[in-house]
RODO-2510 file (C-alpha; in nm, 4 decimals, decimal comma):
residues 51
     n   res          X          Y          Z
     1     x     0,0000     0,0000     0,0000
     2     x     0,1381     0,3279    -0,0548
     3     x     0,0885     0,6692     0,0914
     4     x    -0,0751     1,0112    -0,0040
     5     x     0,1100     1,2006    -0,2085
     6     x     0,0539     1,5139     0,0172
     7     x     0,1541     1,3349     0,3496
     8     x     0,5213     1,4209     0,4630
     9     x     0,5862     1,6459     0,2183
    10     x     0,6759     1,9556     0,4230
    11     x     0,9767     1,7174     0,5737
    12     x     1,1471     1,6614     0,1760
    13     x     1,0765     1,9917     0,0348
    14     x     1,2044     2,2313     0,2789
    15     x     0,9190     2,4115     0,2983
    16     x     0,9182     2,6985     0,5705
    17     x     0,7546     2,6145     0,8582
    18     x     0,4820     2,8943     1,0309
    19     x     0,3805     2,6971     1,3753
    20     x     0,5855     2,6132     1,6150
    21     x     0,5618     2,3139     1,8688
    22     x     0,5035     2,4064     2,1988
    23     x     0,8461     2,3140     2,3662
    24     x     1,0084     2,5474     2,0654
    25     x     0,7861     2,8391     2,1918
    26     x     0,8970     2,7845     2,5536
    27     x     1,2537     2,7806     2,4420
    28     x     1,1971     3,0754     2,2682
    29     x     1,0261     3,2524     2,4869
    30     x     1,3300     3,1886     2,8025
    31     x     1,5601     3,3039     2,5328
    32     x     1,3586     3,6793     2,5272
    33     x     1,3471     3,6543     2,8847
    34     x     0,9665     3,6282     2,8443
    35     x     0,8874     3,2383     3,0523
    36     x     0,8098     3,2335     3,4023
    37     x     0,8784     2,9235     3,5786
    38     x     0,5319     2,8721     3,7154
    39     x     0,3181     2,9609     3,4599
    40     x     0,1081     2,6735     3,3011
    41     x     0,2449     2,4987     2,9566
    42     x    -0,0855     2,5324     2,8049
    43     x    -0,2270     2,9098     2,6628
    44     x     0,0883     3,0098     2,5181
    45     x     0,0807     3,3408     2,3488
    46     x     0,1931     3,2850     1,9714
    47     x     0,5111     3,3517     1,8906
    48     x     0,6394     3,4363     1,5589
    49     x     0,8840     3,1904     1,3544
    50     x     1,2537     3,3021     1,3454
    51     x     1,3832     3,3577     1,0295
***
């Protein structure tokens, strides 16, 4: 059986990539000195991809 053409395409092509997973956001977010070590992983505000 073989798979959708449209499934892991994002992976081969290099296509940019506009959402970020959530442990990328907190990463980002202690590098602008924005986390807070007790606030909840969930409700993240959205952060913009780095270019």
């Amino acid at each position: 059986m073989s798979r959708h053409p449209s499934y892991g395409k994002t992976a081969k092509s290099g296509k940019k990539k506009n959402v970020l997973k959530r442990f990328e956001r907190v990463k980002l977010m202690k590098e602008k000195e924005q986390w807070k070590d007790r606030v909840s992983m969930f409700h993240l505000p959205k952060t913009k991809v780095p270019s």
